[in-house]
C-alpha angles and dihedrals in degrees: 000000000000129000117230122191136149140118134242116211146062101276111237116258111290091011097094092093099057091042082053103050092039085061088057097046093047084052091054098035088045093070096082083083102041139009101163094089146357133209144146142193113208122177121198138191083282108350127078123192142196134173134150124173125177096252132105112252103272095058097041093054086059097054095032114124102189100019096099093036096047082046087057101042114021122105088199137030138175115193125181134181116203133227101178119224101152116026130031122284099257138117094269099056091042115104153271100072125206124190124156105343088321128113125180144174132201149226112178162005122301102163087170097060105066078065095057102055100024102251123184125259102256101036131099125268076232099069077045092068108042078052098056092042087056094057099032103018133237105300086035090066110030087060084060099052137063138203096022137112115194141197114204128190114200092192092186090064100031099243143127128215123205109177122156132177117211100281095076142035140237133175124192128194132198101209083158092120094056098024109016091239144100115229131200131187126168090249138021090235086060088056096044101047091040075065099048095046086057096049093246121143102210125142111224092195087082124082091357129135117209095209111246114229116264095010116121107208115194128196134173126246090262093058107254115138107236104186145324118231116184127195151183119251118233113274084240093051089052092048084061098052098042086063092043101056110055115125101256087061087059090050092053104043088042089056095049089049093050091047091048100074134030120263100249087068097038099114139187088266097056111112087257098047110023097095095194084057098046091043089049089056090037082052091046087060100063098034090048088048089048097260107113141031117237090243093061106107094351126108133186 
């Protein structure tokens, strides 16, 4: 389990504070799902920036050398806090990942994908999979992979990919019309309670897309939604995750996470808590076993 987070768009005049300190806030509130690692890749009007440590948010903030600057100028930003489950905790398997013009960030376990393009012991499934979209593209490899959601930056046609199966969720929000950006977090709750921490009444129910599994949505850097393109993931891919998501799984995955960290830091997203993550894998079920169609209970 990984946090995502970020915002695509020019902040409107006199914005850029709260865009700044949300930022701040998404980074914090973000560690709920992942305090193994921290980086972020931020693009301004000529400026580009990338860092990543193996440290949980707090502390990266702290040490960071470019993090408050990239959150004051930057028209688009990706964040992501880690919470390792293939690679070792260190700078270089950290996200983002940026390879040829590619950069890419990562929620989820793909233990099938390191074969497929050869990786080496100790790196991510994550660096796995930028290799293997590099070589096959997005849907090529969406359709390969279970359990993920996924934000790409091309940064060579100005666009940026969210695409997710039913193993992990995204939220997007169009706060365009009051801040001039588009903002994503891996769960509403992240969103709602960034808000909160900056004293900001705002509702996120409003304007927001609950990302629709196997749908890539791609924007461009100023915001604007260019298209939606869903798929169907490979048979194989679905055999996969029909064995993967039976209920006892979810038992089992939720407990490890519970006895991982302390109580004072188990929080309302976590697998056992987050209610929009345990009724997309209540709703796999069905729609794996033939029950239920994708577009029941899902919007976006």
């Amino acid at each position: 389990m990984c946090g995502i987070y970020g915002f695509i768009g020019k902040p409107k005049r006199g914005k850029n504070p709260i865009v700044s300190e949300l930022l701040v806030a998404l980074a914090w509130e973000t560690m709920r799902r992942g305090k193994d690692s921290t980086g972020f890749y931020a693009e301004g009007k000529k400026t580009e920036w990338l860092e990543k440590m193996a440290l949980p948010a707090d502390k990266f903030i702290d040490r960071s050398e470019y993090f408050m600057e990239a959150c004051k100028n930057a028209h688009f930003y990706m964040g992501h806090n880690r919470w390792a489950s293939i690679g070792g905790i260190n700078a270089n398997n950290s996200h983002p990942f940026d390879k040829k013009d590619m950069v890419l960030v990562h929620n989820g376990t793909d233990i099938t994908i390191k074969k497929k393009v050869k990786a080496k012991k100790n790196s991510t499934d994550s660096e796995a999979i930028l290799t293997h979209i590099l070589k096959k593209g997005i849907i090529d490899t969406a359709k390969r992979i279970m359990n993920y959601s996924l934000v790409i930056y091309d940064k060579r046609a100005k666009n940026i990919h969210f695409i997710r199966d039913i193993g992990k969720p995204m939220v997007i929000y169009d706060f365009r019309k009051t801040l001039g950006v588009q903002f994503f977090a891996s769960t509403r709750a992240i969103m709602t309670d960034a808000f909160k921490l900056i004293g900001v009444d705002i509702d996120t129910r409003d304007g927001s897309i609950r990302t629709k599994p196997f749908r890539e949505y791609r924007f461009s850097t100023k915001g604007k939604l260019l298209f939606r393109n869903d798929f169907e993931p490979l048979k194989s891919t679905l055999d996969r995750m029909e064995k993967f998501l039976n209920k006892e799984s979810i038992r089992k995955k939720a407990k490890k996470i519970i006895t991982r960290y302390s109580p004072a830091t188990i929080c309302k997203d976590h697998y056992a808590k987050d209610s929009e993550y345990w009724n997309d894998y209540s709703r796999a079920t069905g729609v794996l076993r033939g029950k239920k169609s994708y577009s029941n209970g899902w919007s976006g």
